[in-house]
N, C-alpha and C positions, 0 to 999 in steps of 0.2 A: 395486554392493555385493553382498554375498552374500546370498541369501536366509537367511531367520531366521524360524524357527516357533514361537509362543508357544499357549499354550490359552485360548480365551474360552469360555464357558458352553455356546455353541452347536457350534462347530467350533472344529480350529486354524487361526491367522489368521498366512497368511505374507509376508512385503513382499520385494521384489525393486524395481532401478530399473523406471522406468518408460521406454516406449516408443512410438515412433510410432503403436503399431496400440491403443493405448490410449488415443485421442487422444477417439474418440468414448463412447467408457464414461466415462471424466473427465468430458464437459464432461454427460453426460446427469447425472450424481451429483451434481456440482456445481449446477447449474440446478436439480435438487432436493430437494437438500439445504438449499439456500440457500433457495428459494420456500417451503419447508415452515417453515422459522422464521419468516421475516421476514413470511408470510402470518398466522401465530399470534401473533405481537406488533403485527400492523396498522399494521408499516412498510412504507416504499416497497420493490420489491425491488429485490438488486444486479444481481442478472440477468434484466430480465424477457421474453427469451425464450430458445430452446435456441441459436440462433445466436449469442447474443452470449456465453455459454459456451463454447462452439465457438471461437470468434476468441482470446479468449483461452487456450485450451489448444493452439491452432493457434501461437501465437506463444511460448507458457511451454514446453511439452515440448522442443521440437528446437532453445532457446536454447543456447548454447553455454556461459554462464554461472549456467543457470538449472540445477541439480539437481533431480528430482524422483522421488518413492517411491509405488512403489501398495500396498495394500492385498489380499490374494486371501483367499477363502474360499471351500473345493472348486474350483479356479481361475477361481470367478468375481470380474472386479474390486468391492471394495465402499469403497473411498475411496481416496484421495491426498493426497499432501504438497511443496510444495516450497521450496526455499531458492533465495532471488537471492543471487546469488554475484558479482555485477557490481561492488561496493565492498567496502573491509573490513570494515564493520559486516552483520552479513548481516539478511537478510531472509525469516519464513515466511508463506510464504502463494501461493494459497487452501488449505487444510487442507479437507477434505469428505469425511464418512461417507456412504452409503443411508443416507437415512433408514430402512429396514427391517433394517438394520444396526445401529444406533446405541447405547451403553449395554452392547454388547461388547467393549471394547478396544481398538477397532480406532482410534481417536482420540488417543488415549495410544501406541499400538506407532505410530504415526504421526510423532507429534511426540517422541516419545525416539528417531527414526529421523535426522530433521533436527537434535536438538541434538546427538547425536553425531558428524552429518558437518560440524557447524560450530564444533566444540568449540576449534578451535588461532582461531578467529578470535577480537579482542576484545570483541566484542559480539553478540546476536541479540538481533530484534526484531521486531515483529507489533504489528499494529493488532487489537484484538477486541472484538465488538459488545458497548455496554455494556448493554444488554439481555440477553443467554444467559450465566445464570449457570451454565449448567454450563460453559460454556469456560471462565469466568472462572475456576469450579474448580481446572479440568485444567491450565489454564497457572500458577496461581500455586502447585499443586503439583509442578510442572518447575521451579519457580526462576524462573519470571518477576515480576518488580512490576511495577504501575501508576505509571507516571513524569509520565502528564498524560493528563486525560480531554480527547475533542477532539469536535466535533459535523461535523457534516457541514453546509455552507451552499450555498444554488443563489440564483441572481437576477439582476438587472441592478443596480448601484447609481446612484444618486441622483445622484451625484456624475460631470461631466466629468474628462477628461483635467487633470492638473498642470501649471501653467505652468513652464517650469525643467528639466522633467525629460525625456529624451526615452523613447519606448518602444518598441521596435522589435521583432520573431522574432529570436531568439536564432543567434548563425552561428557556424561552428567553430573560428573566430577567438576568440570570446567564451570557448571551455571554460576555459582557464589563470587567467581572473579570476574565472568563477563557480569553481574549485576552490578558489583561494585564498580566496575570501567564504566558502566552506561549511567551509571546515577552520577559518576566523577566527570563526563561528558555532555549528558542534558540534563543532571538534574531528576531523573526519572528513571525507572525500572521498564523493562521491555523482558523479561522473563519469563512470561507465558509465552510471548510470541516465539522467543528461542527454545522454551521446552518443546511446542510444537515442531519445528523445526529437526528437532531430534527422530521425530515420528514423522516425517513427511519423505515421498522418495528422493526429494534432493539431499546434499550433504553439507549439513553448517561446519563452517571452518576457524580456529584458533591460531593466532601466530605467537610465539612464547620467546623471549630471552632471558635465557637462563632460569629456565624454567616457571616463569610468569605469565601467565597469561596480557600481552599487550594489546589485542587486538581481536576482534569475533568479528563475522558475519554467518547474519542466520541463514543464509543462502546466499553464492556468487553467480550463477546461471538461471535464475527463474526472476526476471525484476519484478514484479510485481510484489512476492514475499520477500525481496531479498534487502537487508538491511544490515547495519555494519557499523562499528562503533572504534574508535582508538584514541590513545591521549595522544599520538602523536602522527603527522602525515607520514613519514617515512614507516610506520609501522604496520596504517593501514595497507599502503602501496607492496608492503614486502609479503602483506596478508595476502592479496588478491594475488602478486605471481607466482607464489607458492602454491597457491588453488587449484591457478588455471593449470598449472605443471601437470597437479594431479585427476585434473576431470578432462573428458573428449569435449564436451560443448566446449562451443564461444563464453565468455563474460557477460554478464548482461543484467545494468543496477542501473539507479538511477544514481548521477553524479548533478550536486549541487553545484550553480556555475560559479558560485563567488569563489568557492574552496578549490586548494588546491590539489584534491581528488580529481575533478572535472583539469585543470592544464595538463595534469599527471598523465590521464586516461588520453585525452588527444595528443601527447605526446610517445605514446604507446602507440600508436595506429588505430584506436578503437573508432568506432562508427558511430556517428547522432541518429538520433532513431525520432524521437518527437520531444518537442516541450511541456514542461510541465510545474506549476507552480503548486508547492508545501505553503498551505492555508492553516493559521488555526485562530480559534475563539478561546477566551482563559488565558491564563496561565502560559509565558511561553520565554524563555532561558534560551537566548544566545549558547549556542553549541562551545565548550572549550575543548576543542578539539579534533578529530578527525571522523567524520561519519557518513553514514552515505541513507538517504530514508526509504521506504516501501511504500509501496502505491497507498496504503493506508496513512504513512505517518515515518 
């Protein structure tokens, strides 16, 4: 993009793409910007240490599908933004000001950075903590709505494997039915993000009867990536206990509260972790069916 200078109270605040040798300013902004909220509303954090900000801004920057914008003032970095570019419906996020930054601009010239380079697409979408009302502000004076507030769950359930159903790691044979499940479900393709999925160290998982694919998720233990799709609740649910059966971590997605994923899961013993509302601008199809979304979307 071209850089673009606007005036905040303090300095002018200019955004240009972002770069590899910015890889370590991101993820330091991110780590706390992030711990600085979620430390003051006495949630658990997203990132709780600098490394695991790091990994992700090691794997979001140099994506080929992955956009992203930084933030400068006096040319020092003081936030970033990105869009997943990987399906039609796009996806922002992580967004992060300095916190010694914050309440200048720099938040807003960020994210009218991302709706503009996603504007010919049918939809944008963000997950944002339903806790921090100033996001909530910021995005729903960009045009974004609240489409479904969703909680975060972690746990083991209660419940064994399904008889009937089988469950297996997901293999690249499986992408053409989970495409057609998720476009049967919202409407839209999520197929980059599950070819990713393939290549990441978690493992996405398939539930099949009678040899059909009924059910995916791109990940059941990492929520932030972890997203999941089925025509039917009982399929998703037989998806995720055949998962847990097969991996040592806990569970841990985000369940929408209206759906009956979310009753499913605290009927299971699983734990609320924080809230969080699915935002989008565009284009946006009522779910027929069973799904669970990713901190992106």
């Amino acid at each position: 993009m071209t850089s673009t200078t606007s005036k905040s109270d303090a300095a002018p605040i200019t955004l240009r793409e972002v770069e590899p040798r910015d890889i370590q300013d991101c993820a330091r902004i991110c780590f706390e910007a992030f711990g600085t909220f979620h430390d003051h509303h006495r949630f658990e954090r997203d990132f709780p240490t600098l490394e695991a900000a790091i990994a992700l801004m090691e794997g979001w920057v140099p994506h080929p599908s992955v956009w992203g914008v930084v933030a400068e003032i006096d040319g020092r970095v003081v936030g970033s933004n990105f869009l997943d570019e990987r399906d039609p419906i796009r996806g922002v996020g992580p967004i992060t000001v300095d916190p010694e930054g914050q309440n200048s601009g720099v938040g807003r010239r960020l994210m009218e950075a991302v709706i503009e380079r996603g504007e010919a697409a049918p939809g944008i979408r963000l997950l944002q903590d339903g806790f921090h009302m100033r996001s909530l502000s910021l995005y729903t004076s960009l045009g974004f709505d609240v489409k479904d507030p969703a909680v975060v769950m972690t746990g083991k359930p209660r419940s064994g494997p399904v008889e009937g159903v089988e469950v297996r790691p997901l293999e690249e044979g499986d992408l053409d039915e989970c495409e057609a499940l998720c476009k049967r479900v919202h409407g839209f393709a999520r197929t980059g993000a599950v070819r990713d999925a393939l290549a990441s160290p978690f493992t996405p998982f398939v539930a099949l009867r009678d040899g059909s694919v009924v059910a995916y998720a791109s990940i059941v233990n990492f929520w932030p990536m972890a997203h999941g799709v089925a025509a039917e609740d009982a399929d998703l649910q037989a998806l995720m206990l055949g998962a847990a059966a097969q991996i040592d971590e806990p569970l841990a997605f985000l369940a929408p509260i209206r759906w009956e994923l979310f009753r499913w899961a605290r009927a299971e013993g699983l734990r609320l972790v924080k809230p969080m509302n699915l935002m989008a601008r565009g284009t946006y199809q009522e779910p027929e069916g069973a799904w669970f979304p990713s901190v992106i979307y």
